[in-house]
N, CA, C and O atoms as a Tinker XYZ file with bonds, in Angstrom:
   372  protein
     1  N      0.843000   -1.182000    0.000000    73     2
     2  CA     0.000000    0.000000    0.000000    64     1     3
     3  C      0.887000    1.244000    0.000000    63     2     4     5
     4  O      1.856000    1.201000    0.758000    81     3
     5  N      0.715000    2.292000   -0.697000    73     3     6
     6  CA     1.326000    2.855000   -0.996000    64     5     7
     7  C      1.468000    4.446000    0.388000    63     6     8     9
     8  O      0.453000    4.758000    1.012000    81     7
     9  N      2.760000    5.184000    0.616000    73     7    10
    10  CA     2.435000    5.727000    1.796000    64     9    11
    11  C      1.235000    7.104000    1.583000    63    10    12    13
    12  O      0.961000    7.554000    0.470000    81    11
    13  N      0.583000    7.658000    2.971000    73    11    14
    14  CA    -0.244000    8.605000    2.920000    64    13    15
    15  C      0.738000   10.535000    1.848000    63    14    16    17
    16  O      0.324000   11.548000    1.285000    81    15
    17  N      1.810000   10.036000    2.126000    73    15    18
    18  CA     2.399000   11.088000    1.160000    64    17    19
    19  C      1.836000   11.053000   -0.458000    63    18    20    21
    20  O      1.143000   11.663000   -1.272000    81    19
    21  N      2.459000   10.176000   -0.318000    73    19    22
    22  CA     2.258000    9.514000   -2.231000    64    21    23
    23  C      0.679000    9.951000   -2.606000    63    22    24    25
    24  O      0.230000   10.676000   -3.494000    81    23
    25  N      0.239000    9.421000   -1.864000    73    23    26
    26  CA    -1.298000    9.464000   -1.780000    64    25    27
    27  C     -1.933000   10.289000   -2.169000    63    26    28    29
    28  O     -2.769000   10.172000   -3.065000    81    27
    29  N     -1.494000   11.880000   -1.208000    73    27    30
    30  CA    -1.890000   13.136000   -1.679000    64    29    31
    31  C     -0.997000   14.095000   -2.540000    63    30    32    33
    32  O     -1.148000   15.281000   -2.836000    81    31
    33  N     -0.079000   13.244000   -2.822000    73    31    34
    34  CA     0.493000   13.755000   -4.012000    64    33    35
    35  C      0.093000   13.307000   -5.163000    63    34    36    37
    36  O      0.652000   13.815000   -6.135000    81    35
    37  N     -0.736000   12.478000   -5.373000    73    35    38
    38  CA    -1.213000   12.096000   -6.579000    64    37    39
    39  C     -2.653000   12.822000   -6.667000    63    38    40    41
    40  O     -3.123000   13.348000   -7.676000    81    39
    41  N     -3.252000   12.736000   -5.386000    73    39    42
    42  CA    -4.341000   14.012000   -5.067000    64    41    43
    43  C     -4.176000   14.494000   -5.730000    63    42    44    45
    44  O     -4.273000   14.262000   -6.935000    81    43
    45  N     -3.739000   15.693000   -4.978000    73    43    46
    46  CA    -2.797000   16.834000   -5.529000    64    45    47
    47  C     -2.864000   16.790000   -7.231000    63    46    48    49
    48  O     -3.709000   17.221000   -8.016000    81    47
    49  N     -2.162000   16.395000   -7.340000    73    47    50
    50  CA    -1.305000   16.274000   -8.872000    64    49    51
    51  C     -3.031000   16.065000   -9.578000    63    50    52    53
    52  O     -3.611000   17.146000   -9.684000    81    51
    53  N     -3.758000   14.974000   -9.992000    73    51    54
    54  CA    -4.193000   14.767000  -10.280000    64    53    55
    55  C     -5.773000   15.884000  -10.480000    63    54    56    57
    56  O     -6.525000   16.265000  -11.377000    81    55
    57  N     -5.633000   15.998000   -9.332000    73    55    58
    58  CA    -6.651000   17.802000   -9.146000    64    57    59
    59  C     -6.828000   18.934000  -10.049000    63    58    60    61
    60  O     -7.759000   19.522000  -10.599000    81    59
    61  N     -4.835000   19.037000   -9.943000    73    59    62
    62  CA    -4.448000   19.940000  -10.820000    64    61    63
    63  C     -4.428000   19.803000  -12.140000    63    62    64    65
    64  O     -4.601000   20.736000  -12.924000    81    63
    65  N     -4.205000   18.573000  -12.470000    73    63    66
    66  CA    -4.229000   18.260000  -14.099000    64    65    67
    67  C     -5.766000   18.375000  -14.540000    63    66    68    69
    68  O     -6.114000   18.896000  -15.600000    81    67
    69  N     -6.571000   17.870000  -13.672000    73    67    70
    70  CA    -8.056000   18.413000  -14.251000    64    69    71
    71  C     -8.442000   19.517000  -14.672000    63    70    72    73
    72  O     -9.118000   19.796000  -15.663000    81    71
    73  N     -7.718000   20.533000  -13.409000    73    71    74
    74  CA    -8.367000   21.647000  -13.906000    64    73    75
    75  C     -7.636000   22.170000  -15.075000    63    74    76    77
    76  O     -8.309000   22.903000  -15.800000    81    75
    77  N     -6.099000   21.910000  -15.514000    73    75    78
    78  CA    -5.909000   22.091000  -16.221000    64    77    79
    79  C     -6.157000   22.027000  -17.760000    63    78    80    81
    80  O     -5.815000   22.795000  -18.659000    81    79
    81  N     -6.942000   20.727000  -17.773000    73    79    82
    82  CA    -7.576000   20.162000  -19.172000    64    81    83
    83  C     -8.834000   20.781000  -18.994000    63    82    84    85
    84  O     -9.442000   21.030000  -20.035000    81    83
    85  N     -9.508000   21.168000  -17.646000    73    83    86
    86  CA   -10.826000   21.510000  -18.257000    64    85    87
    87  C    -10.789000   23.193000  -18.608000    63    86    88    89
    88  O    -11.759000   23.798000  -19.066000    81    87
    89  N     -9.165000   23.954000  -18.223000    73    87    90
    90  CA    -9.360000   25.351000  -18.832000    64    89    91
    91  C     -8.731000   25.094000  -20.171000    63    90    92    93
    92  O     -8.933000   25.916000  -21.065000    81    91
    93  N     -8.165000   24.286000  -20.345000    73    91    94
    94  CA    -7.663000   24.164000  -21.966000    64    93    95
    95  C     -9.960000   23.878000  -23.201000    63    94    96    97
    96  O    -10.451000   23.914000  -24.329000    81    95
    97  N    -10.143000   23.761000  -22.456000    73    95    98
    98  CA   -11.551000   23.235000  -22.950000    64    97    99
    99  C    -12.552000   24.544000  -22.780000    63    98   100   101
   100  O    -13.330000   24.805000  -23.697000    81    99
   101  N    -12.507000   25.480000  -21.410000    73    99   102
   102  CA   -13.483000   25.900000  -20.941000    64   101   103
   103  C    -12.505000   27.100000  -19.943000    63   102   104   105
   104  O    -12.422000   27.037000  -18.716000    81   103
   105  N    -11.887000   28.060000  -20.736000    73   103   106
   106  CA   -10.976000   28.867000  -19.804000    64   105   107
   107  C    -12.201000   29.349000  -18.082000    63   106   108   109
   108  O    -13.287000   29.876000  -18.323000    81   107
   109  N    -11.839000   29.100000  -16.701000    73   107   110
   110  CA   -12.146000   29.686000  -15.891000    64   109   111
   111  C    -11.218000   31.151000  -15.180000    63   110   112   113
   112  O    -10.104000   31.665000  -15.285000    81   111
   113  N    -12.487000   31.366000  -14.445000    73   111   114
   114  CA   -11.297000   32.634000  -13.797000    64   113   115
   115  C    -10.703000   32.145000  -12.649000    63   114   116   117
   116  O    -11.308000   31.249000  -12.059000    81   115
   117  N     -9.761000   32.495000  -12.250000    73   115   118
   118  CA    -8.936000   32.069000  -11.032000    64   117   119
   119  C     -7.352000   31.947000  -10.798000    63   118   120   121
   120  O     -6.744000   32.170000  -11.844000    81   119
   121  N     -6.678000   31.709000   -9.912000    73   119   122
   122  CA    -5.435000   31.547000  -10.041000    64   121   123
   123  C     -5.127000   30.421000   -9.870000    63   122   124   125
   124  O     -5.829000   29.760000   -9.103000    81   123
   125  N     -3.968000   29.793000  -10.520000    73   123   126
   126  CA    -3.441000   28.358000  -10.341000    64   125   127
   127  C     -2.542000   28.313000   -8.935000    63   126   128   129
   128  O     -1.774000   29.185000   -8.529000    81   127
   129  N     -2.759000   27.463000   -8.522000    73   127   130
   130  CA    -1.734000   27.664000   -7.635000    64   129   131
   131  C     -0.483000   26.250000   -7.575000    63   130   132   133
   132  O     -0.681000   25.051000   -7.766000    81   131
   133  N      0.555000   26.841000   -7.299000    73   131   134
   134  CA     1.862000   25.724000   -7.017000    64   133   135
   135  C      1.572000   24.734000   -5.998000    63   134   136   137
   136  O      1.340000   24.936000   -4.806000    81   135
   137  N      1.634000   23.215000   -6.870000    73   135   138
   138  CA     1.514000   21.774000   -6.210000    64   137   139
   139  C      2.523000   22.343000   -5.077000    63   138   140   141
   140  O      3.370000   23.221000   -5.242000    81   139
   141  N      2.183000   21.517000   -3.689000    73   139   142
   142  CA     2.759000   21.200000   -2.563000    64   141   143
   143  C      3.510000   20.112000   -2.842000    63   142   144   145
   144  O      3.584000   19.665000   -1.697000    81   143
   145  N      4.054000   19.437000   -3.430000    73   143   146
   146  CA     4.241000   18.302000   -3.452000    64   145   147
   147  C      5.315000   17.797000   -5.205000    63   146   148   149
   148  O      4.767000   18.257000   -6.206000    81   147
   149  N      6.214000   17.238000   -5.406000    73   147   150
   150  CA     6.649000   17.033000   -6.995000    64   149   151
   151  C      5.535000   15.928000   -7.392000    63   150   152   153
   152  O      4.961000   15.035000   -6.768000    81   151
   153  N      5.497000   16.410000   -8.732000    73   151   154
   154  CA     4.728000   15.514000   -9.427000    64   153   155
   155  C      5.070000   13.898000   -9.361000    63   154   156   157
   156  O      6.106000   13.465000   -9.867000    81   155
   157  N      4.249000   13.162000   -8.788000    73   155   158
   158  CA     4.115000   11.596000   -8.626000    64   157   159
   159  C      4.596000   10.798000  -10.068000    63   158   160   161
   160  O      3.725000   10.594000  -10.914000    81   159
   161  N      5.761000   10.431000  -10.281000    73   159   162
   162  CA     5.945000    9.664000  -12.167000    64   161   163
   163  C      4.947000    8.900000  -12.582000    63   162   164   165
   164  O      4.717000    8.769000  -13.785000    81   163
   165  N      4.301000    8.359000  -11.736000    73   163   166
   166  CA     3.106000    8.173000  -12.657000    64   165   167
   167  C      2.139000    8.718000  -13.776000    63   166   168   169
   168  O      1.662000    8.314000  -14.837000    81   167
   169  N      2.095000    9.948000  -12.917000    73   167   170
   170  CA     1.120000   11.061000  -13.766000    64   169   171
   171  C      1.805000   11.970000  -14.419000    63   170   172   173
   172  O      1.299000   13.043000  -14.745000    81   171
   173  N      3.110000   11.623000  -14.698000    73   171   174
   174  CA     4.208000   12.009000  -16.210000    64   173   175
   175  C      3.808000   11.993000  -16.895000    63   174   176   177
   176  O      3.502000   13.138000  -17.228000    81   175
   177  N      3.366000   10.997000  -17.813000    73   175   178
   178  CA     2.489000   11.022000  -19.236000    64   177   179
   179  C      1.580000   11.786000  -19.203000    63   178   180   181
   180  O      0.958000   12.034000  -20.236000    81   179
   181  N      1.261000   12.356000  -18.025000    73   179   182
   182  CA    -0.534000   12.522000  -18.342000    64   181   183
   183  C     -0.115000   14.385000  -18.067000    63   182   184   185
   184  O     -0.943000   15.247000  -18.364000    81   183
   185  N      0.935000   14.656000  -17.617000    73   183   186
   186  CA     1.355000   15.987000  -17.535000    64   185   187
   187  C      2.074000   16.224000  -18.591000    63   186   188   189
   188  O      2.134000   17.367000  -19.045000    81   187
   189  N      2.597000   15.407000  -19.036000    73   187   190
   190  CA     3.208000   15.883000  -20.414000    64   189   191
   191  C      2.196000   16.145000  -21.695000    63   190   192   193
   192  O      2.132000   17.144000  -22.412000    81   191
   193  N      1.486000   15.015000  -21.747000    73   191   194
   194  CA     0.073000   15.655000  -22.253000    64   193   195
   195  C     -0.469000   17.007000  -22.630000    63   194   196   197
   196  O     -0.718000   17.588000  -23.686000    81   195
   197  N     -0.560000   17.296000  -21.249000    73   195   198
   198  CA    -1.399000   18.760000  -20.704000    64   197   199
   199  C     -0.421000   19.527000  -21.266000    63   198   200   201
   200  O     -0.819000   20.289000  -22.148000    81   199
   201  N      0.999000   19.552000  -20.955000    73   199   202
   202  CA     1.329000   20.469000  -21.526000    64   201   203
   203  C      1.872000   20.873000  -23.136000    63   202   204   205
   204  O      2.095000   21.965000  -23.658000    81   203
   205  N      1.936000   19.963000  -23.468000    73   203   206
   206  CA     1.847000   19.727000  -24.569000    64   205   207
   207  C      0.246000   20.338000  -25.409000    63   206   208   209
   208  O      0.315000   20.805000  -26.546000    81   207
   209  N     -0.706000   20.270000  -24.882000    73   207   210
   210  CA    -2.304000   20.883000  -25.296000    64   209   211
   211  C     -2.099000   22.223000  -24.984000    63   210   212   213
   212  O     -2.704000   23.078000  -25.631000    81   211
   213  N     -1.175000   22.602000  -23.898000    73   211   214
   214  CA    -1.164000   24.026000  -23.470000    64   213   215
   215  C     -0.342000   24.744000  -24.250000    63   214   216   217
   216  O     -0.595000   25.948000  -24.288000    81   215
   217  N      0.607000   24.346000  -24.909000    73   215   218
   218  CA     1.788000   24.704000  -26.093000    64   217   219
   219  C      0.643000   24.982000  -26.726000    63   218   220   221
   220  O      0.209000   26.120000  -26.551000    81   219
   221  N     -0.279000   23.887000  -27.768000    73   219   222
   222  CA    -0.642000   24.163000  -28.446000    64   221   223
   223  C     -2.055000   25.394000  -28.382000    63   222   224   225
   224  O     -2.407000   26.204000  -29.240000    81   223
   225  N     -2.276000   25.285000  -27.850000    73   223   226
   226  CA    -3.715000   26.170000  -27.222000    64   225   227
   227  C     -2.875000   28.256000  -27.671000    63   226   228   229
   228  O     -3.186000   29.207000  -28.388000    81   227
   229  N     -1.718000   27.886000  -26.626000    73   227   230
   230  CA    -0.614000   28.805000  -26.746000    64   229   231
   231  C     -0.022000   29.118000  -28.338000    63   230   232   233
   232  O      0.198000   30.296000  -28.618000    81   231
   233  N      0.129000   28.490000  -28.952000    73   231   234
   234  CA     0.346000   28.529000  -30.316000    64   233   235
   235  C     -0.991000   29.377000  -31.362000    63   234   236   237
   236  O     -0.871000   30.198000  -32.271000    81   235
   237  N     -1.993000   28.861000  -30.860000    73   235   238
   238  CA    -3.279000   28.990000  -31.520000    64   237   239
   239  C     -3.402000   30.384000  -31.172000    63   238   240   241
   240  O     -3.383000   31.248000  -32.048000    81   239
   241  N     -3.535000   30.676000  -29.860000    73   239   242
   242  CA    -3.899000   32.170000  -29.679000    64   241   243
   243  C     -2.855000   33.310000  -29.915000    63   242   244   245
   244  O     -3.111000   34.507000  -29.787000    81   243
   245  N     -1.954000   32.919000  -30.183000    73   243   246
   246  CA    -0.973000   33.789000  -30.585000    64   245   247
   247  C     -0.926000   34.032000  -31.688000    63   246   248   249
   248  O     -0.470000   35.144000  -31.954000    81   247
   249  N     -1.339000   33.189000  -32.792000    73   247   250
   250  CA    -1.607000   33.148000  -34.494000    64   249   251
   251  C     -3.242000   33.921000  -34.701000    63   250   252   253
   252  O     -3.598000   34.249000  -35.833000    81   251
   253  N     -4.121000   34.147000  -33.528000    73   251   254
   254  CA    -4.801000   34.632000  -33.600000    64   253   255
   255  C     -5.229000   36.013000  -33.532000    63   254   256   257
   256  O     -6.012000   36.721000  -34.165000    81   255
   257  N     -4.077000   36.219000  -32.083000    73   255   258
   258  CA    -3.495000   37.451000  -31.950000    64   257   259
   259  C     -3.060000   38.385000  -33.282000    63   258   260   261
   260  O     -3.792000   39.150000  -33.910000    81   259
   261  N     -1.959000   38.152000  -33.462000    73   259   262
   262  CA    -1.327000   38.223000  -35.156000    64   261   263
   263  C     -2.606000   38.796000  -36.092000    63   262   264   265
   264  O     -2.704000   39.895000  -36.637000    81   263
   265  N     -3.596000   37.614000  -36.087000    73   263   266
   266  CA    -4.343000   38.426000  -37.174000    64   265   267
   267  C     -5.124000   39.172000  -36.822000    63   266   268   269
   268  O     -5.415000   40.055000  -37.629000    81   267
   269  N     -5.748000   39.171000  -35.616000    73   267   270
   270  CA    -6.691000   40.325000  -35.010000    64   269   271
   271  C     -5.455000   41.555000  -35.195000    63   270   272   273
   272  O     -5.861000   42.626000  -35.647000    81   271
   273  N     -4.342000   41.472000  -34.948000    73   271   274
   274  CA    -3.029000   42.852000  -35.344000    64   273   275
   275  C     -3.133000   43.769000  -36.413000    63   274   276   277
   276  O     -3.105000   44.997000  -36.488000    81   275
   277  N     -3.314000   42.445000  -37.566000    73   275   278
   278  CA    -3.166000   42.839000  -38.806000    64   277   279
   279  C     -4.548000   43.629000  -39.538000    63   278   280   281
   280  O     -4.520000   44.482000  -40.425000    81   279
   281  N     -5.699000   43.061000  -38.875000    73   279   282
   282  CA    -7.165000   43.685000  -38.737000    64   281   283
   283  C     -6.895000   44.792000  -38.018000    63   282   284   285
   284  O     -6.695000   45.724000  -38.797000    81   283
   285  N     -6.828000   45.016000  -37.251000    73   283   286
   286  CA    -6.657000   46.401000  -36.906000    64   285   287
   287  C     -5.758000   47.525000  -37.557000    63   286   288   289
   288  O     -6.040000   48.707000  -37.757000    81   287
   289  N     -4.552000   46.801000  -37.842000    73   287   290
   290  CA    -3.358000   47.805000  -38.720000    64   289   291
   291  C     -4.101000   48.149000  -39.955000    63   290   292   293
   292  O     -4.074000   49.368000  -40.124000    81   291
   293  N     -4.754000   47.522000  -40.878000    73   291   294
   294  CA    -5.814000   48.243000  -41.758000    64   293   295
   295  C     -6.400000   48.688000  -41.614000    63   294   296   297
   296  O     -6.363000   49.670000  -42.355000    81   295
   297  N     -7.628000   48.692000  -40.644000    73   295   298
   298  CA    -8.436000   49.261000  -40.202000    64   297   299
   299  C     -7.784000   51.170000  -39.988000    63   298   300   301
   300  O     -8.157000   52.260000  -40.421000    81   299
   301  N     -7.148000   50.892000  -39.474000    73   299   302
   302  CA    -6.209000   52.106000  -39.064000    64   301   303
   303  C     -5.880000   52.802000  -40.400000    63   302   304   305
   304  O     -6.263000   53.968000  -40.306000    81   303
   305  N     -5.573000   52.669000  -41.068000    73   303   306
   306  CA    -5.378000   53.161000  -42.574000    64   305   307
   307  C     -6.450000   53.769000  -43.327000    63   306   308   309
   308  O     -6.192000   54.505000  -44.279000    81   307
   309  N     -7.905000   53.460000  -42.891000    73   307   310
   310  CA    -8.948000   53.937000  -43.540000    64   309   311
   311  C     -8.785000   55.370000  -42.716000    63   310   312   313
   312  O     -8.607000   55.319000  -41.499000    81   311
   313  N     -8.851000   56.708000  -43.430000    73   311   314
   314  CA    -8.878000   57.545000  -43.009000    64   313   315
   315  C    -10.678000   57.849000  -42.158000    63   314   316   317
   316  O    -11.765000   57.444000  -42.570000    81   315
   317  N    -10.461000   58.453000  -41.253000    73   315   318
   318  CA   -11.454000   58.936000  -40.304000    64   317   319
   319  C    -12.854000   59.574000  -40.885000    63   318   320   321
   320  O    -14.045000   59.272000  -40.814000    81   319
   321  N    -12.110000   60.575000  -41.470000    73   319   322
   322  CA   -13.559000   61.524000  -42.433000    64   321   323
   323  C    -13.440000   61.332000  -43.663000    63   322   324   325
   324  O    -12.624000   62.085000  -44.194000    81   323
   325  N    -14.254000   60.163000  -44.741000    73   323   326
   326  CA   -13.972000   60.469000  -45.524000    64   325   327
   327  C    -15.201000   61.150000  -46.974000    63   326   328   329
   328  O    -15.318000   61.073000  -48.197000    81   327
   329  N    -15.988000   61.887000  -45.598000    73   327   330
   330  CA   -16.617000   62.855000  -46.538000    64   329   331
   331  C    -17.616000   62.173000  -47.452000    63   330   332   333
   332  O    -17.569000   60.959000  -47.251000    81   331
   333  N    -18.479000   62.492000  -48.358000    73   331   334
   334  CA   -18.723000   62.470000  -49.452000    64   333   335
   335  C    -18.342000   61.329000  -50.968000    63   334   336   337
   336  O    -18.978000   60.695000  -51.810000    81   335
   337  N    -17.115000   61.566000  -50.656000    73   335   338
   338  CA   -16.197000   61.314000  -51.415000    64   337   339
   339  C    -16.080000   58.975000  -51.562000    63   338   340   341
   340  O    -16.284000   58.274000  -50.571000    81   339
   341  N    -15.824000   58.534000  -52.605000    73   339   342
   342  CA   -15.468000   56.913000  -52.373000    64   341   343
   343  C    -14.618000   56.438000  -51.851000    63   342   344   345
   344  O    -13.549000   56.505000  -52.456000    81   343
   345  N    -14.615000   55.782000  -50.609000    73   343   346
   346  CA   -13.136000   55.178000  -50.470000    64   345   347
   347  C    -13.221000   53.537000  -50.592000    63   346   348   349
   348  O    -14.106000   52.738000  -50.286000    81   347
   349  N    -12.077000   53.405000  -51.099000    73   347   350
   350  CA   -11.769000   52.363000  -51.198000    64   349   351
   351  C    -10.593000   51.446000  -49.863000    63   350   352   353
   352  O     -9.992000   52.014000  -48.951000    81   351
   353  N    -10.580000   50.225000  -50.118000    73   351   354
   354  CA    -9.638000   49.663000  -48.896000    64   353   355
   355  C     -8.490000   48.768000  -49.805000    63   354   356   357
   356  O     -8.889000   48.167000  -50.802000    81   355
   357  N     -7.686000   48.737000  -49.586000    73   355   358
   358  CA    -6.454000   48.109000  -50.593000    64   357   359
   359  C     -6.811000   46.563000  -49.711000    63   358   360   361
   360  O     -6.530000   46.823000  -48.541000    81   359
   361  N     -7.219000   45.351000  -49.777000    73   359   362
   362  CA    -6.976000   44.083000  -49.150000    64   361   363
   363  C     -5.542000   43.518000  -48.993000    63   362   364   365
   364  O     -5.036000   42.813000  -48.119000    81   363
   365  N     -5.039000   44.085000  -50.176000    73   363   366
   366  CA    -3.736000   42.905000  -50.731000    64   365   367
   367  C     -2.322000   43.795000  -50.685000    63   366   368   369
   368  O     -1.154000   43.440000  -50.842000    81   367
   369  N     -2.950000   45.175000  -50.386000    73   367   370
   370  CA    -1.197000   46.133000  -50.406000    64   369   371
   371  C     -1.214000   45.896000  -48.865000    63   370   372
   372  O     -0.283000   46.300000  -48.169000    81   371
């Protein structure tokens, strides 16, 4: 049987990896807070996982970022008043 340490370190650990997959799914508000405890090798794979989804999640919103940038940097180019007059928007310059 394994000791009462181990025990709640897999608690622990295991707690945390939930919530971690369920904000990769369903961002909540809150702060994470630092395991008491090193991660149990068991639940290695299953943290490497997570972070590995969190790279990518991280990847995604940053390429998203980028283009919401680039939407705005045009946007910005349409002059303010433009009167009367036709304007046009360049897409491709």
């Amino acid at each position: 049987m394994p000791e009462r340490s181990t025990e709640a370190a897999v608690a622990e650990w295991t707690a945390l990896l939930d919530r971690f997959e369920a904000d990769l799914r369903e961002p909540s508000p809150g702060v994470w807070g630092e395991a008491a405890s090193p991660l149990p090798p068991e639940l290695a794979p299953r943290a490497r996982r997570v972070l590995a989804a969190q790279r990518e999640h991280i990847q995604r919103l940053e390429r998203e970022r980028d283009e919401t940038l680039g939407h705005l940097a045009a946007l910005r180019r349409i002059p303010a008043d433009i009167g009367e007059r036709p304007a046009y928007l360049d897409l491709d310059g």
